[in-house]
KEDOTI-669242 format. One line per field, with one value per residue (C-alpha): residue number from 1; residue in three letters; x, y negated, z. Coordinates in steps of 0.5 Angstrom, whole numbers, plus 2048, in hexadecimal, padded with zeros to 3 digits. Layout:
// KEDOTI-669242
seq	NUM; ... .
type	ALA; ... .
c1	X; ... .
c2	Y; ... .
c3	Z; ... .
// end
This chain:
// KEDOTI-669242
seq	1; 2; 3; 4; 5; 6; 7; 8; 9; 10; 11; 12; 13; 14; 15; 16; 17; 18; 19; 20; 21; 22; 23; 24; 25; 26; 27; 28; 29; 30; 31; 32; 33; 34; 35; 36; 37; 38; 39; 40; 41; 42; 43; 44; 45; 46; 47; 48; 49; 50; 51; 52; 53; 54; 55; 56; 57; 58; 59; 60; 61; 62; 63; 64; 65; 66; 67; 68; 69; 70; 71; 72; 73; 74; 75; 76; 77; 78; 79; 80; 81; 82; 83; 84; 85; 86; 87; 88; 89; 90; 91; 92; 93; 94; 95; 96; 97; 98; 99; 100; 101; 102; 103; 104; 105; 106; 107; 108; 109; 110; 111; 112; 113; 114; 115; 116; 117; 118; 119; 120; 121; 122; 123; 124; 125; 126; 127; 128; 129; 130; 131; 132; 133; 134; 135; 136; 137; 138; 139; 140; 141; 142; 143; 144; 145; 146; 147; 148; 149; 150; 151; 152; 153; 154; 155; 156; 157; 158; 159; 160; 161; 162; 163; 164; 165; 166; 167; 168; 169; 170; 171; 172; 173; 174; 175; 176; 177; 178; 179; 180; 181; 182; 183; 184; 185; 186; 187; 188; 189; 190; 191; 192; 193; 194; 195; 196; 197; 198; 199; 200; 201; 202; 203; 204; 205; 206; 207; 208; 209; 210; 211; 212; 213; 214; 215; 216; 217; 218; 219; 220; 221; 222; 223; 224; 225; 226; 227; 228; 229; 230; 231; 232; 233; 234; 235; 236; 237; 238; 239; 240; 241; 242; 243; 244; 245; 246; 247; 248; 249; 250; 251; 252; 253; 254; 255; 256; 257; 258; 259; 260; 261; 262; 263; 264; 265; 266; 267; 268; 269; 270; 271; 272; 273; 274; 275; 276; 277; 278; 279; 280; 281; 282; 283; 284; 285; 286; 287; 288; 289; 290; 291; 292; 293; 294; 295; 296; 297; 298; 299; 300; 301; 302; 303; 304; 305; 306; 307; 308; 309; 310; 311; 312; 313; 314; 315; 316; 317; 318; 319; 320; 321; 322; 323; 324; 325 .
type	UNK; UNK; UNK; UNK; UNK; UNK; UNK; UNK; UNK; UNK; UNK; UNK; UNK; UNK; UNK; UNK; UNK; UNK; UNK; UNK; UNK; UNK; UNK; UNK; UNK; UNK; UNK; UNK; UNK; UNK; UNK; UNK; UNK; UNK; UNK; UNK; UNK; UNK; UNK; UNK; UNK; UNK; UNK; UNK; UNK; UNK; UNK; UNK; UNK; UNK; UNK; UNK; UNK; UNK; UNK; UNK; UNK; UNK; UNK; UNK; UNK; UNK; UNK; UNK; UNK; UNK; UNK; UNK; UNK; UNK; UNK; UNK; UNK; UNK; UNK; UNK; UNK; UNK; UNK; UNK; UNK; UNK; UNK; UNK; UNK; UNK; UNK; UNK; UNK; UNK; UNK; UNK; UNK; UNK; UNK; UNK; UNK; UNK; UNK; UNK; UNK; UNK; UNK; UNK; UNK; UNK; UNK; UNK; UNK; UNK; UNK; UNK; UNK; UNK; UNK; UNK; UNK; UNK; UNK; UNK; UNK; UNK; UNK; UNK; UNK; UNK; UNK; UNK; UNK; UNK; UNK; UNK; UNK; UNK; UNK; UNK; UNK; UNK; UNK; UNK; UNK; UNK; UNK; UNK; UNK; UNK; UNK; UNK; UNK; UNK; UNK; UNK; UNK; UNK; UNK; UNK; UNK; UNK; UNK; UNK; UNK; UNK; UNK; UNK; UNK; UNK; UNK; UNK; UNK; UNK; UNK; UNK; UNK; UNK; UNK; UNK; UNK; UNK; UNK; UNK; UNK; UNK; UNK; UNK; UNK; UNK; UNK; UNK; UNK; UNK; UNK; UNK; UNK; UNK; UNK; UNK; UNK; UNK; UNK; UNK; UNK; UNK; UNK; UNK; UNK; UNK; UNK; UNK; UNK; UNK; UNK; UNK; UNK; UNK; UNK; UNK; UNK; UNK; UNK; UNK; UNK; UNK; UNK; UNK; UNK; UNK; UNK; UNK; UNK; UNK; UNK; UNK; UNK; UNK; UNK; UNK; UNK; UNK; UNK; UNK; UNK; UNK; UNK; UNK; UNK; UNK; UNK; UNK; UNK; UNK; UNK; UNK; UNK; UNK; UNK; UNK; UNK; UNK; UNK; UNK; UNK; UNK; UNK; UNK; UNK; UNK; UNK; UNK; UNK; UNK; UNK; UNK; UNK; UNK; UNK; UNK; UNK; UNK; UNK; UNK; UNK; UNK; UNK; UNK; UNK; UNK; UNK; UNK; UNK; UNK; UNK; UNK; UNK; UNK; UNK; UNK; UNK; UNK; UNK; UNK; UNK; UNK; UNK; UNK; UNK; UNK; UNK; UNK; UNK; UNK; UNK; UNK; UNK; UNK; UNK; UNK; UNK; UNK; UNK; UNK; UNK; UNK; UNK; UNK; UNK .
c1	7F5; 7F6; 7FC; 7FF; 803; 807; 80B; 810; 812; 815; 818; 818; 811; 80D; 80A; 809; 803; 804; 807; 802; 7FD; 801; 802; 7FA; 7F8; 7FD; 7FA; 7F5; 7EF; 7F2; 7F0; 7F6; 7F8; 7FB; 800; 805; 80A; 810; 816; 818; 81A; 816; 80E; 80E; 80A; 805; 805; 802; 7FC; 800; 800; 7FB; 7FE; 804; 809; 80D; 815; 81C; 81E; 825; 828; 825; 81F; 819; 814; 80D; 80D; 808; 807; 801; 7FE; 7F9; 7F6; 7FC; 801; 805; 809; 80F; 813; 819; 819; 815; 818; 81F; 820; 823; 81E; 81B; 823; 823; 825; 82B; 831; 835; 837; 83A; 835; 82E; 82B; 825; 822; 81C; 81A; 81B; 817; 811; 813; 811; 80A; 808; 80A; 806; 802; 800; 802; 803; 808; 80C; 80F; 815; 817; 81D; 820; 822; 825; 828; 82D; 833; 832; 831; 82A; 82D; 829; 823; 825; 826; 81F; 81C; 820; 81E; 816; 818; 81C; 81F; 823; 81E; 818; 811; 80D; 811; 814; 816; 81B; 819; 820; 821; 828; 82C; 832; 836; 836; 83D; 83C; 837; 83C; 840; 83A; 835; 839; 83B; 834; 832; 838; 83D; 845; 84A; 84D; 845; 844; 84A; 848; 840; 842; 847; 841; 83D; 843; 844; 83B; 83C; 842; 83D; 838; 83C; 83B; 834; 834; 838; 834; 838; 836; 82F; 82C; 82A; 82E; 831; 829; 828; 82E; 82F; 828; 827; 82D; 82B; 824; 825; 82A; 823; 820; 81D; 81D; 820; 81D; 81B; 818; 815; 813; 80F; 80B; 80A; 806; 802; 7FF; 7FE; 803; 805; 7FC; 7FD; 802; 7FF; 7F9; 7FC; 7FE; 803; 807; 80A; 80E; 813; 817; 81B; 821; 822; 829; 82D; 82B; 823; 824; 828; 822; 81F; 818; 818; 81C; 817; 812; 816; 818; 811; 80E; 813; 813; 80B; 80D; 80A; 80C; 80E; 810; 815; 813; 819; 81B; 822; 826; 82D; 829; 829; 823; 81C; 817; 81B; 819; 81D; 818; 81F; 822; 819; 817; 81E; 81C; 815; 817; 817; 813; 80D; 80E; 807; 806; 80D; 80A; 803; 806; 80C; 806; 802; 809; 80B; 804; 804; 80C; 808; 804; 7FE; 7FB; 7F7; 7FD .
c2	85B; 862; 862; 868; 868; 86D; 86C; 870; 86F; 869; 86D; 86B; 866; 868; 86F; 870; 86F; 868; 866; 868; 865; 85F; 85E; 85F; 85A; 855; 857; 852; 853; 859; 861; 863; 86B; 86C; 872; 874; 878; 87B; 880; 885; 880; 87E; 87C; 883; 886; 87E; 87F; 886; 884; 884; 888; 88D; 893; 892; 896; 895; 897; 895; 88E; 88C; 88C; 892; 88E; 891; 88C; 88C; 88D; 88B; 88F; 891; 897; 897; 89D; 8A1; 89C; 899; 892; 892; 88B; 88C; 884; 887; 88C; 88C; 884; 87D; 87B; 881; 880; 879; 87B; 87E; 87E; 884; 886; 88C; 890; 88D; 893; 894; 89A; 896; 896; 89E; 89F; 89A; 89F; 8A5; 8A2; 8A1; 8A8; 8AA; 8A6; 8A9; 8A5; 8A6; 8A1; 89D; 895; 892; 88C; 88C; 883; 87F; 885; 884; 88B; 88D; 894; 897; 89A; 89E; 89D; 89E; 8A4; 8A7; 8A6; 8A8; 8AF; 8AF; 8AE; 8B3; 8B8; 8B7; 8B4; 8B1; 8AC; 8B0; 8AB; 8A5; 8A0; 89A; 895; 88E; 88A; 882; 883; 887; 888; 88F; 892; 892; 88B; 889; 888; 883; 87F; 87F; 882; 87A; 877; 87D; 87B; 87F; 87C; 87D; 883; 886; 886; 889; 88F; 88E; 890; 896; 898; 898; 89B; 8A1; 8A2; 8A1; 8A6; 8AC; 8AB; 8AC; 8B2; 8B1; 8A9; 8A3; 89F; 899; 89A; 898; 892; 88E; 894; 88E; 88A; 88B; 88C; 892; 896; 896; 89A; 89E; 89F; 8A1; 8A7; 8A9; 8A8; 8A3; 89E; 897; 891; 88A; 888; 881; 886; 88B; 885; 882; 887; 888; 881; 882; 87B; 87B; 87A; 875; 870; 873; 86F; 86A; 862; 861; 867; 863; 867; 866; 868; 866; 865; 866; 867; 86C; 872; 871; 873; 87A; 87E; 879; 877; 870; 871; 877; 872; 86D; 873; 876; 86E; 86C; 873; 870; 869; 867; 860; 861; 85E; 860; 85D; 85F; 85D; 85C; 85D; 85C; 85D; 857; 856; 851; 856; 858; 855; 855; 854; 852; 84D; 84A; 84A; 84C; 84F; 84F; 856; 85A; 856; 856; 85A; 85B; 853; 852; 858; 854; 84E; 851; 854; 84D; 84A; 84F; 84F; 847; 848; 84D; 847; 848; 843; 847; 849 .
c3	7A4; 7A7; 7AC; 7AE; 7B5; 7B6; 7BB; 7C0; 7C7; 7CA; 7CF; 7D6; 7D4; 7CF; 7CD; 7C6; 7C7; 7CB; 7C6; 7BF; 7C4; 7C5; 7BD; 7BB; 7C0; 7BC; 7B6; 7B6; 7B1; 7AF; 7AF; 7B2; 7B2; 7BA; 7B8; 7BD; 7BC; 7BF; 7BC; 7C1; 7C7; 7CC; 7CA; 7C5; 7CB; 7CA; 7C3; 7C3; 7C8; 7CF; 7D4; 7D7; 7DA; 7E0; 7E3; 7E9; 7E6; 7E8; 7E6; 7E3; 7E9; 7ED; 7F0; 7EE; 7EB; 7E7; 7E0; 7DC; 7D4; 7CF; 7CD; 7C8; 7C3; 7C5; 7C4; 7CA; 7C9; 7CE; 7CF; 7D2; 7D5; 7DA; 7DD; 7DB; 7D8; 7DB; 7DD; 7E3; 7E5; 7E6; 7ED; 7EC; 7E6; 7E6; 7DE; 7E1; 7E4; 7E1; 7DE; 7DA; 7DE; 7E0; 7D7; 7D7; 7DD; 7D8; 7D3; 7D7; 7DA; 7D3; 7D0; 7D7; 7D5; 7CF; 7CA; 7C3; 7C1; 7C4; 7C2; 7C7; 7C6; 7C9; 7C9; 7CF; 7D3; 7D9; 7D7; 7D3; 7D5; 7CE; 7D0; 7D5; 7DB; 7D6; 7D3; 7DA; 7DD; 7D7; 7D8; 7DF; 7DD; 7D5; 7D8; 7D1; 7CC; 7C7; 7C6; 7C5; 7C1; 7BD; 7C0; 7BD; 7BF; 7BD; 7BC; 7BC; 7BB; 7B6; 7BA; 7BA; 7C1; 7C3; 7C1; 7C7; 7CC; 7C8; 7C5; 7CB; 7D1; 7D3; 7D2; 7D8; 7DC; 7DA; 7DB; 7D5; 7DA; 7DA; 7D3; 7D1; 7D6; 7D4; 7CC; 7CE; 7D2; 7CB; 7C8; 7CC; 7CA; 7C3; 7C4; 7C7; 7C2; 7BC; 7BA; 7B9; 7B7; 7B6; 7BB; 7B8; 7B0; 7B4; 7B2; 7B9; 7BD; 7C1; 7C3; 7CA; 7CD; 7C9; 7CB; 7C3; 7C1; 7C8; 7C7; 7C0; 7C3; 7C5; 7BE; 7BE; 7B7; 7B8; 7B4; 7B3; 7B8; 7B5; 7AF; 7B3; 7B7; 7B0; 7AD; 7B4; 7B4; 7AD; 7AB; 7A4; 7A2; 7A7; 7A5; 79D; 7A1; 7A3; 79F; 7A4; 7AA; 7B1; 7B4; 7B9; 7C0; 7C5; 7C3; 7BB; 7B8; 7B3; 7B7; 7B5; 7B0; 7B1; 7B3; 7B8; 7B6; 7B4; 7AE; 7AD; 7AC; 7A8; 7A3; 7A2; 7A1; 79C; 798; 797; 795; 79C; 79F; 7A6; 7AC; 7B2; 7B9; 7BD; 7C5; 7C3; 7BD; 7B9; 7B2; 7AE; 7A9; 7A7; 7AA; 7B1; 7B7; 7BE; 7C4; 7C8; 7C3; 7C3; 7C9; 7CE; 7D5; 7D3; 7CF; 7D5; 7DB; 7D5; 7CF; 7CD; 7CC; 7C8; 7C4; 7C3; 7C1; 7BD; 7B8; 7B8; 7B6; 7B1; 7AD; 7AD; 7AA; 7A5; 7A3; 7A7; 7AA; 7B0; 7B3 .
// end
């Protein structure tokens, strides 16, 4: 049997990479397909081949820092996580300052760069600033106010862009007193830019903080995330390949499957009539080919994710009616 693992992050464990790896070394006897995948957040930059340039710029919280993005043939692949996300900021929560200058300086090094065409994914940002931050260190690097080469805005969420402050500003610290401030922050932005767009009527203008909605000021196009990384790893002739698609992340729920990688897979598996089945951290989704690592193997999920992984696969191709599982 051919067994496509296409696996996202376990975020704070296991890369995506980690944890197709993990899934393929449970898939005894068989030919398994190690695919990982990622939909714009943190892992889009690993889903393309990894780093292989860097850039010392500003980090969330004024500190400068390392950052780490990808050109090759013209086309440069910037993860804003690097540089502007929650995990470089670890060090310090400040909703109301974290700026997303350091991203817009890895936008300027690859246009320096020479680059042709450029992705940004834009998950796991540290950043309610609307792309604020972004927009002014590519103007001090343009002097202008519009993107010279195609820029396109990998999403995994499809929030408006007055909207991110409300829906993600508590996940990066914000109060109830922060948020309210926050969005009329993205209020008064989306007031300036209405004579030439309503940045709102953007699909996913709200992802990273707002940096959609501000890049797409600068004319970029925002879209999918998991829809562009899809077609790069080529993922419809794999799970067309394929007699059954294993995929999961860290936590699994009703958000995965709006936008976000996971339900992707799952989506593109049914429409090929493929059986499939989800591996996740934890999850609230009940169904026969779901498995939660928390509810198996408990603290074992986050001191060994790897082995938990492993044996869950074993598992689930011995529930499948396999004995070498």
């Amino acid at each position: 049997m051919r067994i496509l693992a296409a696996m996202d992050k376990f975020k704070g464990t296991l890369s995506a990479s980690e944890a197709a790896a993990a899934v393929c070394r449970g898939a005894v006897g068989h030919d398994c397909d190690h695919c990982p995948i990622a939909d714009g957040g943190d892992g889009t930059l690993a889903a393309f081949g990894g780093a292989n340039q860097t850039t010392i710029v500003t980090g969330p919280h004024g500190r400068e820092l390392t950052a780490g993005w990808r050109l090759v043939n013209g086309l440069a692949i910037i993860e804003m996580a690097t540089a502007s996300g929650l995990v470089v900021g670890a060090d310090r929560q400040d909703p109301m300052s974290a700026t997303t200058f350091g991203t817009g300086q890895l936008i300027a090094a690859a246009l320096e760069a020479g680059a042709e065409w450029i992705l940004v994914g834009v998950g796991g940002s540290a950043t309610t600033d609307g792309g604020q931050g972004a927009i002014e260190a590519i103007r001090r690097s343009l002097g202008d106010d519009r993107l010279p080469v195609p820029v396109t805005v990998l999403c995994d969420v499809s929030t408006a862009f007055t909207r991110a402050a409300e829906v993600f500003g508590p996940q990066k610290g914000a109060s109830p007193g922060q948020v309210k401030e926050l969005t009329a922050r993205l209020q008064a932005m989306r007031q300036r830019w209405l004579t030439d767009f309503d940045v709102d009527t953007v699909p996913g203008s709200g992802a990273g903080g707002g940096l959609a909605g501000g890049l797409a000021s600068l004319g970029a196009i925002l879209k999918p995330g998991f829809e562009v990384i899809a077609d790069h790893v080529g993922l419809v002739a794999r799970i067309d390949q394929a007699d059954l698609i294993v995929t999961g992340e860290g936590r699994f729920d009703e958000t995965s499957s709006q936008g976000k990688a996971v339900g992707g897979v799952v989506a593109l598996a049914r429409d090929a009539a493929k059986p499939v089945v989800i591996i996740a951290g934890s999850t609230d989704v009940a169904g026969p080919n779901v498995m939660s690592l928390a509810d198996r193997f408990g603290d074992e999920t986050w001191t060994d994710p790897a082995a938990c992984l492993e044996t869950a696969m074993r598992e689930a191709l011995v529930s499948l009616g396999d004995p070498r599982g």
